[in-house]
N, C-alpha and C positions, 0 to 999 in steps of 0.2 A: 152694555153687558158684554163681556169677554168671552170668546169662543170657548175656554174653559167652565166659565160659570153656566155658557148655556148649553154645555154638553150633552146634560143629559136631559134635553127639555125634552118630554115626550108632548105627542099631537091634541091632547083634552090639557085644558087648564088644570090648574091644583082645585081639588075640591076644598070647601071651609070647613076650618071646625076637625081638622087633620089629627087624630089622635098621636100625641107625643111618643116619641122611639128615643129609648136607647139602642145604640147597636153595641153588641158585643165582639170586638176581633180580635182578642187578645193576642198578640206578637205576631198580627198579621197583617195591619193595616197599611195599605201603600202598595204590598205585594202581590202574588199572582191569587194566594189561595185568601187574601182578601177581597175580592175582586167585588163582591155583593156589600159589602160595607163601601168600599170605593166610588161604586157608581150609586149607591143611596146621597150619600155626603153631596154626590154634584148635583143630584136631584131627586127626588123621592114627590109624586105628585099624590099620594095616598097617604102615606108618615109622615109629618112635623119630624124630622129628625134633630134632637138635641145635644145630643154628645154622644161620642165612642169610645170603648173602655180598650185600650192598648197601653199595659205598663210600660211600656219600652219606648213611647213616644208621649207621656203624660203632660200633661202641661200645652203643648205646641196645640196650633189649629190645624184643623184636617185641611183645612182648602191649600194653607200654604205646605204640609206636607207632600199633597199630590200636583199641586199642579202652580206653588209659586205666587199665589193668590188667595188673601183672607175671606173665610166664609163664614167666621163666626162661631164655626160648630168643632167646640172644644174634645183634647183628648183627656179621658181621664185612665186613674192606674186600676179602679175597681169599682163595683158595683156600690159601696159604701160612698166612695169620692162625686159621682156622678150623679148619682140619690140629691147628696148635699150640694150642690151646685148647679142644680135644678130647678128655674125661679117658678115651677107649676108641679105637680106631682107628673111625673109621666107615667103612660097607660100600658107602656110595650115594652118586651124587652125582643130586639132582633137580633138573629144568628146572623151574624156578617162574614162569619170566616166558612170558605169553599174546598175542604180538602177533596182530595180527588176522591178518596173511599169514603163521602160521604157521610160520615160515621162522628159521634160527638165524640171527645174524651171525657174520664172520667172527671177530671175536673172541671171542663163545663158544663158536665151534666150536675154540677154542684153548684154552680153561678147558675145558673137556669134553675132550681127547685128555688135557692136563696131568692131571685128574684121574684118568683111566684110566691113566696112567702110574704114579699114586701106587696103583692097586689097587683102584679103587674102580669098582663098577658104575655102568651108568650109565640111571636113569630119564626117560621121556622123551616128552611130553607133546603134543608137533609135530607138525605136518602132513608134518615132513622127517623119513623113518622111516630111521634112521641105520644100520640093518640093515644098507640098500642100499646103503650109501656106502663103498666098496673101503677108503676111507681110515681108517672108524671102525672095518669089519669086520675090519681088518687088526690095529687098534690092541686091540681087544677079541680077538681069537686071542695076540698077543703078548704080554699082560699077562694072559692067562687071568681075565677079568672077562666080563660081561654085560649086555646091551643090551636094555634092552626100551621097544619103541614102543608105548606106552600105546594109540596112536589107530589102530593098524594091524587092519583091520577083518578078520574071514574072510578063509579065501579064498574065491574067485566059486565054486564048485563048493559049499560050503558056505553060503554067505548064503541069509537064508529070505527069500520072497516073502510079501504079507500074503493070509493065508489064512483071516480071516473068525475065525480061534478066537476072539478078544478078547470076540466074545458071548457064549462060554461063562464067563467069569471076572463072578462071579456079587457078587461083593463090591465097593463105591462106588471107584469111582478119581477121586483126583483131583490135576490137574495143577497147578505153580505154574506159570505163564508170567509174561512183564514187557513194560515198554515200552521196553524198551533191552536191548540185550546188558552186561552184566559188572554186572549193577544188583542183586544180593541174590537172585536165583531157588533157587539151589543152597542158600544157608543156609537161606531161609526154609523150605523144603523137608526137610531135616537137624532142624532146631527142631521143626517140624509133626511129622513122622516120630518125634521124643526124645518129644513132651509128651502123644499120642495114648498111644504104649505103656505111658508113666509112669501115664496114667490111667486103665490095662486095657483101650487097645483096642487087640488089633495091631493094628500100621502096620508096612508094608516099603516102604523109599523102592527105588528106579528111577532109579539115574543115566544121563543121558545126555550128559556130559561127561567130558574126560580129569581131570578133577579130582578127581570125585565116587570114578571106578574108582581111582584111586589113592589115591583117603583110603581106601576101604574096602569100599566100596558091593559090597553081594554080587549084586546084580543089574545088567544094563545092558549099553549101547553108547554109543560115541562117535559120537553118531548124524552128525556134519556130517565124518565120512571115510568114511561107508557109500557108496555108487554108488546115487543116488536109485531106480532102481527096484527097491532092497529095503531103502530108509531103513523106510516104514512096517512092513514086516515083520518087519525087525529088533526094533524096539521091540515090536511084537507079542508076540515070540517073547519076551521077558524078561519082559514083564509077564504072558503066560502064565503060563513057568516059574517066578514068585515066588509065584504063587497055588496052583499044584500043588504046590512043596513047602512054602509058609509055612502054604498056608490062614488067609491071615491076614482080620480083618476088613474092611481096607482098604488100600489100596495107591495110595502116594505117587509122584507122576513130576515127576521133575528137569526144568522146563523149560529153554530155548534161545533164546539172541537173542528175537526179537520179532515178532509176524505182521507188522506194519508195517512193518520194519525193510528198508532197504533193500537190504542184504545177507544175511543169514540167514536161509536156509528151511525151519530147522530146528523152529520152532513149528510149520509144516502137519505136519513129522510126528508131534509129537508130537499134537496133535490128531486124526489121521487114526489113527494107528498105536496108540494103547491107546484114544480112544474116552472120555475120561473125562466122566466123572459131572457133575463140578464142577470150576470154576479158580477159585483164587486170583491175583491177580494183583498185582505186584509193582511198586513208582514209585517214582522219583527226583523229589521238587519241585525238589531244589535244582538240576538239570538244566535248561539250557536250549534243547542240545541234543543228537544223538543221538550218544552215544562215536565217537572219531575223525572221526565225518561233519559238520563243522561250518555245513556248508550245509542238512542238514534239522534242522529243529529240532523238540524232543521231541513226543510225541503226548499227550493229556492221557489220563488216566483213561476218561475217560467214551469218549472216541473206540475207544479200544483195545478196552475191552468191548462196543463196539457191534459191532468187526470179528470178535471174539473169537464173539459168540451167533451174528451170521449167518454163519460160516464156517463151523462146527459147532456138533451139535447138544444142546448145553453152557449151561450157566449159569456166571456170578461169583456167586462164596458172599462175598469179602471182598476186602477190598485190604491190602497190607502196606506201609509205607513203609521207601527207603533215606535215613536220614538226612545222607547226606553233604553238605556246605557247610551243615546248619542248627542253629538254634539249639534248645533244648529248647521253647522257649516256640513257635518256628516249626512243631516235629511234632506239638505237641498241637495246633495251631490247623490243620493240613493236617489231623489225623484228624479234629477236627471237621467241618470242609469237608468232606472224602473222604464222610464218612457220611453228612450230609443231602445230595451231592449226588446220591452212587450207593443210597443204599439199601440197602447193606450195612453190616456192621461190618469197621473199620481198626483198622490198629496198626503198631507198631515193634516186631519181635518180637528186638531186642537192647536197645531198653531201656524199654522197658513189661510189664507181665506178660503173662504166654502164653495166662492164662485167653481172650483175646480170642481167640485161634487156636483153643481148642475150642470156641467159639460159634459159629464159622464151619461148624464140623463138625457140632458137635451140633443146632444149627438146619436144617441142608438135609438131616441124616441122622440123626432121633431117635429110631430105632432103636438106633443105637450107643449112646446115651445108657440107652436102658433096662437093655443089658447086666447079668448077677448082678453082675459083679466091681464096676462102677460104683456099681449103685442101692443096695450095702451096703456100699462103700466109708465 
């Protein structure tokens, strides 16, 4: 299996009996604000995913639009075409496209009722918790189907505030963060998480996206629909809860947008709210500026990390690159660069070997290295 195909392997096996997903990205799939159709396609250990409905890439397979490599899971132009080319009825239909305001248009909010008409639940990843809406809550009582709003946080009577346990979680945490939101933080994360376990250390990744919860991720929150004064708690309380049942030796956190980032304040919590040990941190070279915001342009490495150490009280063990717009010969000569500029070890952890991700580890924590399961591996 190719470091692609296993990108997105999260740490539980796929359960049986996966109820079947369409995902919906219409004219999005491959892109930034596809990004939850993207990473379902590589792996989905909770959805059977069957196909993706993008007219503008109909016909082609998703594996070889993203990453050059067939997966089987075909595009279709519409809900009708996808329906019929469906060798089971499928159960779901999922929102795959991530715009930054959250928010459906009206014409998916038309594919999404059509769908519920045909029977089909409905997954749903928005900041617009379709619950509420008389009109979807209606359509879902009428077609006896089900709605679930991925990002719809507790309720206020249950949300934790941060209560300081995080010192008690005694095992290395550490977080991926980036210098851009949609830029590889959640794969790199997912990979780190596969290649740790594979080589006898547990790792439990910590999603904090509606992505990560919906491919699998047995821990987590959707941290950026929390009500800030119990974002950090939230993530407290999961990264707790994955240490008291995994006991595992280390514990991976899904970062979030970008400390710099003009909009997303979702890195202070993750910083604040599990405390971690160590970041990895996550670049786009071929960016030149920041998704959507075409007036700030990207933050380089070096700056990020500098805001990253004095924000909290954290180091970078390593930097990861997203290769989009370059050429192979351009990511070997950025990792070159990346490491004598930062002093760490770089990589592209889709297509370079992964050993470079456990030198990130085993160098800032060589204890884990010593491990029995290891040193007689």
């Amino acid at each position: 299996m190719s470091n692609f195909q296993q990108a997105e392997q999260f740490d539980a096996p796929p359960q049986p009996a996966r109820p079947r997903a369409i995902v919906y990205c219409e004219a999005n799939f491959g892109l930034i604000d596809g990004k939850t159709a993207n990473g379902l396609v590589r792996n989905s250990g909770k959805y059977q995913i069957v196909s993706v409905i993008d007219s503008l890439l109909a016909g082609q397979d998703t594996g070889m639009v993203l990453d050059g490599i067939s997966n089987g899971i075909v595009l279709h132009r519409d809900l009708d075409e996808a329906m019929a080319a469906a060798k089971q009825t499928p159960d779901l239909l999922i929102v795959g496209v991530a715009p930054t305001n959250g928010l459906l248009s009206l014409t998916e909010r038309e594919v999404l009722l059509q769908a519920m008409s045909r029977g089909l639940g409905i997954i749903n990843g928005l900041h617009e918790f379709l619950n509420d809406d008389p009109e979807f809550a209606a359509a879902a009582a009428i077609n006896n189907v089900e709605i679930s709003d991925v990002r719809r946080p507790r309720a206020k009577v249950d949300l934790r505030m941060f209560s300081g346990a995080i010192l008690n979680v005694t095992c290395p945490r550490i977080a991926v963060l980036g210098t851009d939101g949609a830029i590889g933080k959640r794969t790199t994360a997912t990979v780190l998480t596969r290649v740790l376990n594979e080589a006898g250390v547990s790792a439990v990744l910590v999603g904090t996206g509606q992505t990560s919860l919906i491919q699998g991720a047995r821990y987590g929150a959707a941290l950026d629909a929390v009500p800030a004064q119990f974002v950090t708690g939230e993530l407290e309380a999961e990264v707790v809860r994955a240490f008291e049942n995994e006991s595992p030796d280390v514990i991976i956190i899904e970062g979030q947008g970008a400390l710099s980032h003009p909009t997303y304040l979702s890195s202070t919590a993750v910083l604040r709210g599990s405390r971690p040990s160590a970041v990895i941190l996550q670049h786009a070279p071929g960016r030149t500026t920041i998704s959507d915001y075409p007036a700030f342009p990207m933050p380089t490495p070096l700056s990020e990390v500098n805001l990253i150490e004095t924000f909290a009280d954290t180091k970078v063990i390593g930097l990861t690159i997203n290769h989009e717009g370059m050429t192979d010969s351009e990511v070997t000569a950025a990792i070159t660069l990346y490491e004598l500029e930062l002093g760490v070890p770089a990589t592209d952890v889709l297509t370079r070997p992964t050993e470079r991700l456990l030198e990130m580890v085993f160098d800032t924590f060589p204890d884990l290295k010593q491990r029995p399961s290891i040193a007689t591996a």
